[in-house]
mmCIF file as Biopython writes it, N, C-alpha, C and O atoms, coordinates in Angstrom:
data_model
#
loop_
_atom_site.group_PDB
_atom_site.id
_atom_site.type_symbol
_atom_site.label_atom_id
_atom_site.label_alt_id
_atom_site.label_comp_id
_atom_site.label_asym_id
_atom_site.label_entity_id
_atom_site.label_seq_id
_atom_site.pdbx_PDB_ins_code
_atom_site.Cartn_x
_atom_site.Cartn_y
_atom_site.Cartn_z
_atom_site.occupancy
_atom_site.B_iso_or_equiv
_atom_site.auth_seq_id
_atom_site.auth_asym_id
_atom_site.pdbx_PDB_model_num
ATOM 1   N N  . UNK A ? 1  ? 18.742 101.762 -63.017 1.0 0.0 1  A 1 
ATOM 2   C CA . UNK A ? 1  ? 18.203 101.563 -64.340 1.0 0.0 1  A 1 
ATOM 3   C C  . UNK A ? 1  ? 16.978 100.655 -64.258 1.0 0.0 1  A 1 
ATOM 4   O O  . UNK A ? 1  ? 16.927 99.499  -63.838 1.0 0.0 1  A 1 
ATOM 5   N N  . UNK A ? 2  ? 16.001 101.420 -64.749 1.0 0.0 2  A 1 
ATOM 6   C CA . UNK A ? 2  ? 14.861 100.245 -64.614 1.0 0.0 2  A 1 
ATOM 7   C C  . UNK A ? 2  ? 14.576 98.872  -65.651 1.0 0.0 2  A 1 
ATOM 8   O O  . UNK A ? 2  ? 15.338 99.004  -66.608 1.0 0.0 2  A 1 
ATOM 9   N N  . UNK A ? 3  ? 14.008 98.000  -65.754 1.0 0.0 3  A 1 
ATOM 10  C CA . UNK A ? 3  ? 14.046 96.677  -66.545 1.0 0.0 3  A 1 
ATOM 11  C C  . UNK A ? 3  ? 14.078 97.423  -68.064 1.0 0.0 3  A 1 
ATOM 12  O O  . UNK A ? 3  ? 15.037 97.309  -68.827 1.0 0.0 3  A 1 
ATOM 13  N N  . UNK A ? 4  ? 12.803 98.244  -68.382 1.0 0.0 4  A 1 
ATOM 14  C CA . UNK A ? 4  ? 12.159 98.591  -69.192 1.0 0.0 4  A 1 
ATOM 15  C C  . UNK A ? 4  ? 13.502 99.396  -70.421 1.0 0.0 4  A 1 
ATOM 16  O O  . UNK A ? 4  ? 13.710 99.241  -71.624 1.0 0.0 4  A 1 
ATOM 17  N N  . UNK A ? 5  ? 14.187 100.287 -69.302 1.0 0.0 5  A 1 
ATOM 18  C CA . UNK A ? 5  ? 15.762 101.188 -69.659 1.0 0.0 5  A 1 
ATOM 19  C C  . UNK A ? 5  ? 16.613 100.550 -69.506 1.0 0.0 5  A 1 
ATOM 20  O O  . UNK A ? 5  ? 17.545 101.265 -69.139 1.0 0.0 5  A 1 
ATOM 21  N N  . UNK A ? 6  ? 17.105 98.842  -69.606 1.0 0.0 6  A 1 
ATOM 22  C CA . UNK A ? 6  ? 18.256 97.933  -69.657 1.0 0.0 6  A 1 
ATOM 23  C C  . UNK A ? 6  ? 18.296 97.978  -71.680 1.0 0.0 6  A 1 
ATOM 24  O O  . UNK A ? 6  ? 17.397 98.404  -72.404 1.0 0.0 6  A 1 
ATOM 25  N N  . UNK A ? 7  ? 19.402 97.492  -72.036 1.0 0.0 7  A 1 
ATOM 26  C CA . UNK A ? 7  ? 19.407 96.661  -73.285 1.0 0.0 7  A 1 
ATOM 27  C C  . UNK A ? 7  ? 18.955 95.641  -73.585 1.0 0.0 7  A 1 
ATOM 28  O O  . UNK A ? 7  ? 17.993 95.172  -72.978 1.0 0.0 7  A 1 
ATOM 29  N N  . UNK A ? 8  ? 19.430 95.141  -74.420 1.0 0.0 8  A 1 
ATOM 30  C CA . UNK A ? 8  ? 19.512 93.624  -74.032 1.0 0.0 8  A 1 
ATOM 31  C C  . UNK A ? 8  ? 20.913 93.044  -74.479 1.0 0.0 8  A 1 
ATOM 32  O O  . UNK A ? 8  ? 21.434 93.818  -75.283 1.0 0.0 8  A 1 
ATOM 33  N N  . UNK A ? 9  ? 21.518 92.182  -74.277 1.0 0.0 9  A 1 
ATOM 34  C CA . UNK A ? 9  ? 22.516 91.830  -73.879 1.0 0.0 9  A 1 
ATOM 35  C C  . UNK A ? 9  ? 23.310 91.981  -74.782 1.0 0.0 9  A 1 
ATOM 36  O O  . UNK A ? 9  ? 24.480 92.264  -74.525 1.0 0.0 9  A 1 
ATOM 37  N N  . UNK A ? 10 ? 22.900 91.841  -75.964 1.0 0.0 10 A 1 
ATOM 38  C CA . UNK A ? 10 ? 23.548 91.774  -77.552 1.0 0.0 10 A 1 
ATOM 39  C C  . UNK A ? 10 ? 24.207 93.601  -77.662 1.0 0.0 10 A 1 
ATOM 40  O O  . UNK A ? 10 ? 25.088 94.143  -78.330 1.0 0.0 10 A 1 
ATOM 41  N N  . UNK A ? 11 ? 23.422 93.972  -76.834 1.0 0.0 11 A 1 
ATOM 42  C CA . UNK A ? 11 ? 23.095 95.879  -77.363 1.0 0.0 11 A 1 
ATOM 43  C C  . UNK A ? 11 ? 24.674 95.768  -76.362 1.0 0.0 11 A 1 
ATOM 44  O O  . UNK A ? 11 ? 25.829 95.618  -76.762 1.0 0.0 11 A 1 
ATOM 45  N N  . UNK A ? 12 ? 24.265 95.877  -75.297 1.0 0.0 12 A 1 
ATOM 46  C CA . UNK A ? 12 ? 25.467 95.676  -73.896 1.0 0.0 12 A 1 
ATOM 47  C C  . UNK A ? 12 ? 26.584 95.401  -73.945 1.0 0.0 12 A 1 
ATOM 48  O O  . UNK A ? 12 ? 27.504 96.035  -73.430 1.0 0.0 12 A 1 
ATOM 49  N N  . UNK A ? 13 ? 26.707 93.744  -75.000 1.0 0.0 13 A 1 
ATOM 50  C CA . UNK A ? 13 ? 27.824 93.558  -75.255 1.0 0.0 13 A 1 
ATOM 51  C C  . UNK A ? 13 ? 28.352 94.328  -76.184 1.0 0.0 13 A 1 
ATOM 52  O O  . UNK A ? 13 ? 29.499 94.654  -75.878 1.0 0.0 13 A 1 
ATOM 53  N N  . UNK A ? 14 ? 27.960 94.794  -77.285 1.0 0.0 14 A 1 
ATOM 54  C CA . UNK A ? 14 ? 28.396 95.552  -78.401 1.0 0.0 14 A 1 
ATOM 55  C C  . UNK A ? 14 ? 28.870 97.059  -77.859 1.0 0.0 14 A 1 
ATOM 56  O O  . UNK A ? 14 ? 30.051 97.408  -77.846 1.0 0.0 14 A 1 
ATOM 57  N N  . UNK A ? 15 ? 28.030 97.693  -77.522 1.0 0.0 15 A 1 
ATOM 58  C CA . UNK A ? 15 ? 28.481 98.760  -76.425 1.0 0.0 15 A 1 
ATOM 59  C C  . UNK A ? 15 ? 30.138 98.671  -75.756 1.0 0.0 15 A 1 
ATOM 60  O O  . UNK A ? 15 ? 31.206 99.199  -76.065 1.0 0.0 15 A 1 
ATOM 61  N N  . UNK A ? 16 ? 29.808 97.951  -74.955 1.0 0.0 16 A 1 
ATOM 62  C CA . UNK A ? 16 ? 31.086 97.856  -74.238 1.0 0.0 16 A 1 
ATOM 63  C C  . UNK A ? 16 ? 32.637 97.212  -75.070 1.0 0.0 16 A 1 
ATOM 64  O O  . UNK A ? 16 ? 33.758 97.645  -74.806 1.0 0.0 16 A 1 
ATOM 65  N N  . UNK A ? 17 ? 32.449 96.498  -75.733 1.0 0.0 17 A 1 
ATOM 66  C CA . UNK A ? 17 ? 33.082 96.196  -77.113 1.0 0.0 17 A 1 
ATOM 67  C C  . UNK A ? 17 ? 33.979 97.537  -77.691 1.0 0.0 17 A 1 
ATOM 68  O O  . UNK A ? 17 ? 35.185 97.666  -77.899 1.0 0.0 17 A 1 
ATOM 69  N N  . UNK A ? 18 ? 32.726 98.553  -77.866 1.0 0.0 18 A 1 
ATOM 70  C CA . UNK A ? 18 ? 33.176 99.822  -78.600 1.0 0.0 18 A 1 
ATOM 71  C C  . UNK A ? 18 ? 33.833 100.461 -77.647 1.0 0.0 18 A 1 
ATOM 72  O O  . UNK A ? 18 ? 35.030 100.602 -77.900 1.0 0.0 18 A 1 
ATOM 73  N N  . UNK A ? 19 ? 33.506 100.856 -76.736 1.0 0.0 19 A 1 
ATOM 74  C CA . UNK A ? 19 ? 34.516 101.302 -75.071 1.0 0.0 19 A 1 
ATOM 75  C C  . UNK A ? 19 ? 35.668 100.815 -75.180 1.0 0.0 19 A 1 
ATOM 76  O O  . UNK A ? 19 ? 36.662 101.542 -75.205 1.0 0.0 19 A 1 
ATOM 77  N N  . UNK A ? 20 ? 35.748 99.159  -75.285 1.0 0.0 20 A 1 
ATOM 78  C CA . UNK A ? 20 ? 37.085 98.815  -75.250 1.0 0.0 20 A 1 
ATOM 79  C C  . UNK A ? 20 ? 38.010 98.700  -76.467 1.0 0.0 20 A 1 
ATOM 80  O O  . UNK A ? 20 ? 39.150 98.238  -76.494 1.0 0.0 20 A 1 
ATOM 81  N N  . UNK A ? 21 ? 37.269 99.225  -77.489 1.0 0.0 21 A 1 
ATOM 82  C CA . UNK A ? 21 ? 38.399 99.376  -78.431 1.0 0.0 21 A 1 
ATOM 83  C C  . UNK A ? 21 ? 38.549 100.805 -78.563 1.0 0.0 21 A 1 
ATOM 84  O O  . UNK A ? 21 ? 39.667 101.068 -79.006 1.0 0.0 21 A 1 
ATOM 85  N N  . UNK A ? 22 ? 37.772 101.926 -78.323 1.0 0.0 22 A 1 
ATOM 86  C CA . UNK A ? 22 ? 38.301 103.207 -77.447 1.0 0.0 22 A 1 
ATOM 87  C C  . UNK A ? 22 ? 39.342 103.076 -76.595 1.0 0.0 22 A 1 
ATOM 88  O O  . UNK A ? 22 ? 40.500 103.359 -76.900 1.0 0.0 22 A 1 
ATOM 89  N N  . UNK A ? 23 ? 38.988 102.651 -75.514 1.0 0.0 23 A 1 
ATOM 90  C CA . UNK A ? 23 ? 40.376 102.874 -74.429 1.0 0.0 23 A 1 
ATOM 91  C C  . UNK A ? 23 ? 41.329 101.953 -75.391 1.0 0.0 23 A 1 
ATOM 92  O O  . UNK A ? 23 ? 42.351 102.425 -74.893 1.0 0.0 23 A 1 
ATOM 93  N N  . UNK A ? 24 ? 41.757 101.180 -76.199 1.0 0.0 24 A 1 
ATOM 94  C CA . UNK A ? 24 ? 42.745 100.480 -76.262 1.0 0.0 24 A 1 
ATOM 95  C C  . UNK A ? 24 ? 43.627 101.131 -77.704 1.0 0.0 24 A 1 
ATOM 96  O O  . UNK A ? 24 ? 44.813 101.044 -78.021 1.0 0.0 24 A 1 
ATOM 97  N N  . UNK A ? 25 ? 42.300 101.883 -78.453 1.0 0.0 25 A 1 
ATOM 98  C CA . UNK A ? 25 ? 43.316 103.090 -79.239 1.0 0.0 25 A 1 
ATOM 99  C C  . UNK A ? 25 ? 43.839 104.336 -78.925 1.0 0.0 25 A 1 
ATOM 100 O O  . UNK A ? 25 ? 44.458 105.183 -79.571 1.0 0.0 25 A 1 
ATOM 101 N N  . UNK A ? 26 ? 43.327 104.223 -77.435 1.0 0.0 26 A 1 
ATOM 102 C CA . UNK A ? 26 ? 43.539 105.761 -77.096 1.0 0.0 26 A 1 
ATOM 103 C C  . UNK A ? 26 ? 43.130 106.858 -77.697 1.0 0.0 26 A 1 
ATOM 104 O O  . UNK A ? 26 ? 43.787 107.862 -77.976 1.0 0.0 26 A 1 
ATOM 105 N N  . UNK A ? 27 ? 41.661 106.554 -77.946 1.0 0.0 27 A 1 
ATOM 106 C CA . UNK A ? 27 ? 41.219 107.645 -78.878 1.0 0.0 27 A 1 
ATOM 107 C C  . UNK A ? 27 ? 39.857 108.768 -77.932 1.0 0.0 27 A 1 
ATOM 108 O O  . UNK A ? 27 ? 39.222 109.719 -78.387 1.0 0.0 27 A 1 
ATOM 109 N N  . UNK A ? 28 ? 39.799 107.956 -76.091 1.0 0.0 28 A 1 
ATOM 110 C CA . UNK A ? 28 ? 39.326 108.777 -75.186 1.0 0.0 28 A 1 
ATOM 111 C C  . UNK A ? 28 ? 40.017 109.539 -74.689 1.0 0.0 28 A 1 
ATOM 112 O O  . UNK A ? 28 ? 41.168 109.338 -74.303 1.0 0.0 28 A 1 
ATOM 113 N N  . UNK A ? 29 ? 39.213 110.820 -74.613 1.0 0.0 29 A 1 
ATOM 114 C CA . UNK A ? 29 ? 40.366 112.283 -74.094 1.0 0.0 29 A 1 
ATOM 115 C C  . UNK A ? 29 ? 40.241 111.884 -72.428 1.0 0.0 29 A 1 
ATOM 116 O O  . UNK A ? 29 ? 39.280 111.238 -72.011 1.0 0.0 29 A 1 
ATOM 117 N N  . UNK A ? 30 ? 41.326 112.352 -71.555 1.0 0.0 30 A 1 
ATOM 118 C CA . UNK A ? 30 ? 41.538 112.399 -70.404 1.0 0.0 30 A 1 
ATOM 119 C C  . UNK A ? 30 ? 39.917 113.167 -69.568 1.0 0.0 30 A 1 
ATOM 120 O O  . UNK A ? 30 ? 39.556 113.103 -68.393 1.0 0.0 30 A 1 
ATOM 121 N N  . UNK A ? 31 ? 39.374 113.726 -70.560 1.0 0.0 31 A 1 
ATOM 122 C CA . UNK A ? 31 ? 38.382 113.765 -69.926 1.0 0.0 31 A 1 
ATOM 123 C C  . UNK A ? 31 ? 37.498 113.251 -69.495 1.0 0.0 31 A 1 
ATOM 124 O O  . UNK A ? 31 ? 37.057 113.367 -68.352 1.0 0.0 31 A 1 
ATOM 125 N N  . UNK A ? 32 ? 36.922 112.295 -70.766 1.0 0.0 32 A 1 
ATOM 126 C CA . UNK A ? 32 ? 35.999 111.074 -70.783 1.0 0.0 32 A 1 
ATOM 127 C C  . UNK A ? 32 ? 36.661 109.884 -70.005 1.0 0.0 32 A 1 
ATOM 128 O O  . UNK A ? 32 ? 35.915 109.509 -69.100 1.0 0.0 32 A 1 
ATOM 129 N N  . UNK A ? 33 ? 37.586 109.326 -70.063 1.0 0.0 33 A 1 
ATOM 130 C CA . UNK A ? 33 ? 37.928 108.328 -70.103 1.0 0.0 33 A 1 
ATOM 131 C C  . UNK A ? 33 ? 37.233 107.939 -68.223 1.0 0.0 33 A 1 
ATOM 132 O O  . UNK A ? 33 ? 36.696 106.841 -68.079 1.0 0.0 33 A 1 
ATOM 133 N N  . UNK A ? 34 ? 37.297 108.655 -67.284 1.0 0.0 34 A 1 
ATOM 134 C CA . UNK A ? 34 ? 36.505 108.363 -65.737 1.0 0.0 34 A 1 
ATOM 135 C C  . UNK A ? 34 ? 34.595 108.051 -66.286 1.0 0.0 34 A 1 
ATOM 136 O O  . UNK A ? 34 ? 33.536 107.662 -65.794 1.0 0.0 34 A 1 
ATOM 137 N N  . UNK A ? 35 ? 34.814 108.243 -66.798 1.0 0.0 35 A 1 
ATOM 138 C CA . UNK A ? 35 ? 32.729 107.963 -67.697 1.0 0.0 35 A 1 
ATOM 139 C C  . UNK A ? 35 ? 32.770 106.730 -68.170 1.0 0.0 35 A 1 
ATOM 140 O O  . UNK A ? 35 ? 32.220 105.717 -67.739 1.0 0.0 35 A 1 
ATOM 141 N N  . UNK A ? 36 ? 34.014 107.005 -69.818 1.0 0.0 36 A 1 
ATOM 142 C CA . UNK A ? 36 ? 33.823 105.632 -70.753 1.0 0.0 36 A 1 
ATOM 143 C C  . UNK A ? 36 ? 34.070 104.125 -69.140 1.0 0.0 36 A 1 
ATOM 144 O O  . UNK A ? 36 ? 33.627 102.976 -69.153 1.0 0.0 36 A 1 
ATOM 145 N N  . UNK A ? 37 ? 34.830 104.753 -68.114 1.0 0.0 37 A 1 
ATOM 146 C CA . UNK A ? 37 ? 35.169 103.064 -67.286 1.0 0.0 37 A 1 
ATOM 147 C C  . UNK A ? 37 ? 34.118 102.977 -66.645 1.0 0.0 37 A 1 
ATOM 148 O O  . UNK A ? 37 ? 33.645 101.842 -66.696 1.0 0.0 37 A 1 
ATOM 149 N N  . UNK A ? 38 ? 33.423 103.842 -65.935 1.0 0.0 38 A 1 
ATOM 150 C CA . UNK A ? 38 ? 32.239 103.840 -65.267 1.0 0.0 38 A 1 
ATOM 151 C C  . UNK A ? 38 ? 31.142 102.675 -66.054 1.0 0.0 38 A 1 
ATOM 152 O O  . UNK A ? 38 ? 30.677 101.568 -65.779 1.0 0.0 38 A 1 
ATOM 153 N N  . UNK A ? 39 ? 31.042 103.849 -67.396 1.0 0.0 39 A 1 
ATOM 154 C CA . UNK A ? 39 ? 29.743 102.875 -68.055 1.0 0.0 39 A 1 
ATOM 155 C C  . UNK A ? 39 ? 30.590 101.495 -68.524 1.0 0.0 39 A 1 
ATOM 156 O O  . UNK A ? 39 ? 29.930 100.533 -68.920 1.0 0.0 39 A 1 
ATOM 157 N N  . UNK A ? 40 ? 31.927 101.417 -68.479 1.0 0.0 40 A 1 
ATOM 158 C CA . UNK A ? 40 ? 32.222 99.780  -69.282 1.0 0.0 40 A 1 
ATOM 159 C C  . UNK A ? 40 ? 31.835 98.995  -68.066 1.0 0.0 40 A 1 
ATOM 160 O O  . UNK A ? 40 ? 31.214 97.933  -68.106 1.0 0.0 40 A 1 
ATOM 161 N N  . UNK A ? 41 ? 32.288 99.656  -66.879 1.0 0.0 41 A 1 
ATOM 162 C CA . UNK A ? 41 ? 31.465 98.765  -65.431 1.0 0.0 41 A 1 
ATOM 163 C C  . UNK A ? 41 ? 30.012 98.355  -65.153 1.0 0.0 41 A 1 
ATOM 164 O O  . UNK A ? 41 ? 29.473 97.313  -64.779 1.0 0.0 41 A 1 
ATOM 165 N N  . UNK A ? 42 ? 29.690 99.300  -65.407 1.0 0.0 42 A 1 
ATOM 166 C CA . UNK A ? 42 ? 28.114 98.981  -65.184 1.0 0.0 42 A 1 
ATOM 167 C C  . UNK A ? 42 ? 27.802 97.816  -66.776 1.0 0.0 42 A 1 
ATOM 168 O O  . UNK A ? 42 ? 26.723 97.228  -66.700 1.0 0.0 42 A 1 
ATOM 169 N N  . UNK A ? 43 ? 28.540 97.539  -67.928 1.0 0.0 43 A 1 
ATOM 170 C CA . UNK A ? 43 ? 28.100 97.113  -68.997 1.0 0.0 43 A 1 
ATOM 171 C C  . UNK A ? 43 ? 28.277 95.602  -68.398 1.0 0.0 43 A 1 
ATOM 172 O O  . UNK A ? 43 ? 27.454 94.700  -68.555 1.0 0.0 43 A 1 
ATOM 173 N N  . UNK A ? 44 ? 29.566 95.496  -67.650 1.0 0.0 44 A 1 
ATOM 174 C CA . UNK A ? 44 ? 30.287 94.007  -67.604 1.0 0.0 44 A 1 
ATOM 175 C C  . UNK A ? 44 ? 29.054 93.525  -66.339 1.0 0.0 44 A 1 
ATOM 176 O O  . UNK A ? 44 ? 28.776 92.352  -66.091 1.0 0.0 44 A 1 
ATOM 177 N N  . UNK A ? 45 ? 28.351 94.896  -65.560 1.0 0.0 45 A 1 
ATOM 178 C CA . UNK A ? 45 ? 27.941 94.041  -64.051 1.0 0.0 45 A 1 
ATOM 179 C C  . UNK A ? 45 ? 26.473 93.291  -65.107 1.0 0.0 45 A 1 
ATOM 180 O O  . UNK A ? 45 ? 26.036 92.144  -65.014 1.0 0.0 45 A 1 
ATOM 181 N N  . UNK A ? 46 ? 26.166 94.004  -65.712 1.0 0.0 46 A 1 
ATOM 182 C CA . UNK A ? 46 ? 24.951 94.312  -66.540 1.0 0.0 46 A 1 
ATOM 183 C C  . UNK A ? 46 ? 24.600 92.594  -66.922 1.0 0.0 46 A 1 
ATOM 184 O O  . UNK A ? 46 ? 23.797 91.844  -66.367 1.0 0.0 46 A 1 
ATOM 185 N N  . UNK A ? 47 ? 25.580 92.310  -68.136 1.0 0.0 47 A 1 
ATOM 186 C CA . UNK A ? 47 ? 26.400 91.424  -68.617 1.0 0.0 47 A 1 
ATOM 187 C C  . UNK A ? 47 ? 25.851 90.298  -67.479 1.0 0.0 47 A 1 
ATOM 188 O O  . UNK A ? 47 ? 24.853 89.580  -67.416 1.0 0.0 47 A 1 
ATOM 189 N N  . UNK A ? 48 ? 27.147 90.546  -66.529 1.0 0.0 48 A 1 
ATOM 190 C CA . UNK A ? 48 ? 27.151 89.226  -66.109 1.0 0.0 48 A 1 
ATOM 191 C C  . UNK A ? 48 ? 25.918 88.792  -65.439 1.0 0.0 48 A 1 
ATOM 192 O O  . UNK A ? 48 ? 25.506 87.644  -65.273 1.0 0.0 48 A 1 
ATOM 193 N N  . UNK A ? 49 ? 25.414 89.890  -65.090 1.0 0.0 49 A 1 
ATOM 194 C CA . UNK A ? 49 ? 23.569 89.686  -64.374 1.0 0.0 49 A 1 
ATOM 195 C C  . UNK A ? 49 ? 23.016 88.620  -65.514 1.0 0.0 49 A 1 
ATOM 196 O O  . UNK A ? 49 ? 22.866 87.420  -65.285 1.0 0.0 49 A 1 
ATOM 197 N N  . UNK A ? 50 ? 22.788 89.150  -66.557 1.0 0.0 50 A 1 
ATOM 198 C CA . UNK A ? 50 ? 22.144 88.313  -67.506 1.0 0.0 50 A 1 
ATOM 199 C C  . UNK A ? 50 ? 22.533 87.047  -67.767 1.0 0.0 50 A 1 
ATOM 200 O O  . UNK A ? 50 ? 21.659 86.192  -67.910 1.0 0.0 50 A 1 
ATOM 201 N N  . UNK A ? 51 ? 24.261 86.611  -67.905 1.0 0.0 51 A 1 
ATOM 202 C CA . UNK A ? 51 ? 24.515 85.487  -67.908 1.0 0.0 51 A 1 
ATOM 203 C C  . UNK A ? 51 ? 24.032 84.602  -67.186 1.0 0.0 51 A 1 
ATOM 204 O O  . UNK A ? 51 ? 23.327 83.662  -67.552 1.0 0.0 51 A 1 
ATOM 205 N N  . UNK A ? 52 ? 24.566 84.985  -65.582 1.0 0.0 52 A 1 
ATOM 206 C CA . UNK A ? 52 ? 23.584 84.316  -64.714 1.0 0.0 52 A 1 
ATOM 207 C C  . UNK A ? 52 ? 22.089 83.383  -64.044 1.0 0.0 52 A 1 
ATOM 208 O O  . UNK A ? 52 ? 21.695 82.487  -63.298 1.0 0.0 52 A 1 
ATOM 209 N N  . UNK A ? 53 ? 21.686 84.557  -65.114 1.0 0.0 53 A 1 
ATOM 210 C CA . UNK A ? 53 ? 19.998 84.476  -64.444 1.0 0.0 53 A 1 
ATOM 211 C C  . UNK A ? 53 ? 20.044 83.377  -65.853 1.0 0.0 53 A 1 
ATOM 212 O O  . UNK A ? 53 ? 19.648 82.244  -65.580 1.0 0.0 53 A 1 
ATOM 213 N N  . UNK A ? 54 ? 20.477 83.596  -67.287 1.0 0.0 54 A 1 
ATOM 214 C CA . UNK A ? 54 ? 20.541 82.733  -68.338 1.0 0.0 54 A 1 
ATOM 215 C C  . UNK A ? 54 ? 20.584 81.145  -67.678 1.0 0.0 54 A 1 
ATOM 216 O O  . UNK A ? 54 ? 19.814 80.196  -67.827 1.0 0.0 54 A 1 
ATOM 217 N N  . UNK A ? 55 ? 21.753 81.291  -66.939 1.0 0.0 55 A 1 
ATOM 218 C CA . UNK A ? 55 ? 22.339 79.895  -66.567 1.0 0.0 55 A 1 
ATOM 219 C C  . UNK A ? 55 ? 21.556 79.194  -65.499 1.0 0.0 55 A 1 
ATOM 220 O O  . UNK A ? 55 ? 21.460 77.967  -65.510 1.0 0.0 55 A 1 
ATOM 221 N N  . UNK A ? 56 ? 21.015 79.906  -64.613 1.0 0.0 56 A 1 
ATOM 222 C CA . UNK A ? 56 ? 20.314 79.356  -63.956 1.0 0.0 56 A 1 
ATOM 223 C C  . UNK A ? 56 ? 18.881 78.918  -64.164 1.0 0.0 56 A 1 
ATOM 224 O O  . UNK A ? 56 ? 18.287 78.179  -63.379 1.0 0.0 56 A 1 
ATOM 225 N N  . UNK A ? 57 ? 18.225 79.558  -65.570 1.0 0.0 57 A 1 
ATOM 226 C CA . UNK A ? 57 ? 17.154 79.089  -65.795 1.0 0.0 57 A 1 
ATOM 227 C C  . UNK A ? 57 ? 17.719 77.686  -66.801 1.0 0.0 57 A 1 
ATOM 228 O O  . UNK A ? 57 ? 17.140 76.642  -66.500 1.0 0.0 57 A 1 
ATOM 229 N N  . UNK A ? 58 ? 18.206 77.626  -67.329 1.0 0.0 58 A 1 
ATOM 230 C CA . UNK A ? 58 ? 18.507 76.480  -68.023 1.0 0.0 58 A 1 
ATOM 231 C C  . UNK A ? 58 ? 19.110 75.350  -67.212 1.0 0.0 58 A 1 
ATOM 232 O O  . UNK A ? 58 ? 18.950 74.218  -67.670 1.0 0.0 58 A 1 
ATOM 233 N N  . UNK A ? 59 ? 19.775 75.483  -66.087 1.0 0.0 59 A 1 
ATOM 234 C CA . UNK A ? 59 ? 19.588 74.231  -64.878 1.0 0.0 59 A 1 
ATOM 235 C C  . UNK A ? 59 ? 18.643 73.968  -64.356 1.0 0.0 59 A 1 
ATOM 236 O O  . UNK A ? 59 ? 18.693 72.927  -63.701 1.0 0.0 59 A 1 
ATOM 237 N N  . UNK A ? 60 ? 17.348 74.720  -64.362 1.0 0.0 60 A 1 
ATOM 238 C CA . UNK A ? 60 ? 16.136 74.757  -63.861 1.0 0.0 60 A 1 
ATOM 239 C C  . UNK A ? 60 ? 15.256 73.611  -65.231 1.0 0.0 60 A 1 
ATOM 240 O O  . UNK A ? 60 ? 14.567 72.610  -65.039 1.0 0.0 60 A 1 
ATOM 241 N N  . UNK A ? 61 ? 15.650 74.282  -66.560 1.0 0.0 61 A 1 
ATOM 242 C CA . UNK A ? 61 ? 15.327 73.389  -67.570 1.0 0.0 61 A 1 
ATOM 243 C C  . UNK A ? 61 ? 15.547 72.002  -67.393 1.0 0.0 61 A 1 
ATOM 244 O O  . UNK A ? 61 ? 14.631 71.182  -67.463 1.0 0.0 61 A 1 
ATOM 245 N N  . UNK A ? 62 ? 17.092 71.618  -67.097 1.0 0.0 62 A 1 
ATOM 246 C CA . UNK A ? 62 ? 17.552 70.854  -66.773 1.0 0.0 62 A 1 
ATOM 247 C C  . UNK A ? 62 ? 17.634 69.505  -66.398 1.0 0.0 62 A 1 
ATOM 248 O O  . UNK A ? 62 ? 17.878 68.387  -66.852 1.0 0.0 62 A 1 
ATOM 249 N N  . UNK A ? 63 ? 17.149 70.437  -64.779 1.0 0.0 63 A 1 
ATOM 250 C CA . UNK A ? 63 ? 16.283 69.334  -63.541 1.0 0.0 63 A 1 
ATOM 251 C C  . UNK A ? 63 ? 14.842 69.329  -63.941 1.0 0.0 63 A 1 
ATOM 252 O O  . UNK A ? 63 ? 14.296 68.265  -63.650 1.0 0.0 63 A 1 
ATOM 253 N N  . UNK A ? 64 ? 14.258 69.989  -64.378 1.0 0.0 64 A 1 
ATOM 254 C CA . UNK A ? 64 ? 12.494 69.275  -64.689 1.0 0.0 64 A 1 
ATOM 255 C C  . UNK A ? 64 ? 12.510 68.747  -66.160 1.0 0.0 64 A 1 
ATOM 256 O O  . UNK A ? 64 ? 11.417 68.608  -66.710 1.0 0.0 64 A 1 
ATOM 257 N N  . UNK A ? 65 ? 13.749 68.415  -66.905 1.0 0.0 65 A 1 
ATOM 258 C CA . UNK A ? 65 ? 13.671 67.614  -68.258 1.0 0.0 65 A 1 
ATOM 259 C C  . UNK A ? 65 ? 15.152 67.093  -67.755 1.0 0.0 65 A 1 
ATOM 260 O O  . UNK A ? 65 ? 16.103 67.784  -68.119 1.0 0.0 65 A 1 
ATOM 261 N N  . UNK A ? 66 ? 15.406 66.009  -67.001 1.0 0.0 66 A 1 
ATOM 262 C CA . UNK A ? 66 ? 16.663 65.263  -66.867 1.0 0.0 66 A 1 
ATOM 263 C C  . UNK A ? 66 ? 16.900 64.056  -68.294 1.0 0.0 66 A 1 
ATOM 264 O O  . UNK A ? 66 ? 17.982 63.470  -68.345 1.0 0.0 66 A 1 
ATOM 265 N N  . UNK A ? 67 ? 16.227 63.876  -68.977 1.0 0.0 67 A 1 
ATOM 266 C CA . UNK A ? 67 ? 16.352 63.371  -70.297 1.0 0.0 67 A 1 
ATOM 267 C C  . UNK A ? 67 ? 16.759 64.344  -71.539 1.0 0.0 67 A 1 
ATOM 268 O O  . UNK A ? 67 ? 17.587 63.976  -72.373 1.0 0.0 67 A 1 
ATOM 269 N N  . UNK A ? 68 ? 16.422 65.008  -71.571 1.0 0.0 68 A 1 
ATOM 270 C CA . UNK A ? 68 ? 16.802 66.177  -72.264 1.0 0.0 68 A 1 
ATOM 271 C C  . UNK A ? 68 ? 18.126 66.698  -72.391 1.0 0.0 68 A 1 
ATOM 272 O O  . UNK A ? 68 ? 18.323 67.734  -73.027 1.0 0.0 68 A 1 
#
């Protein structure tokens, strides 16, 4: 997926949200349901990419504003 074809995180989380209250009503047919986990995987790796890179720029904030 290129940068440009990501969400943004709000979109991602909401997405995957709806997946999981699919699988948890059982309202995916045995067909879908190898897709709906696929894409809830790629939503959570997605996800946590962003958290990440979030967290690490704000320790970066951090250390060059230690008063802050």
């Amino acid at each position: 997926m290129k940068k440009s074809d990501q969400p943004s995180y709000e979109a991602a989380y909401s997405e995957l949200r709806l997946i999981l209250s699919e699988l948890q009503d059982g309202t995916v047919g045995i067909d879908a349901l190898t897709a709906k986990v696929e894409r809830a995987n790629e939503l959570v790796r997605f996800c946590r990419e962003r958290l990440r890179l979030t967290e690490e720029a704000v320790q970066q904030l951090s250390q060059q504003n230690p008063t802050a």
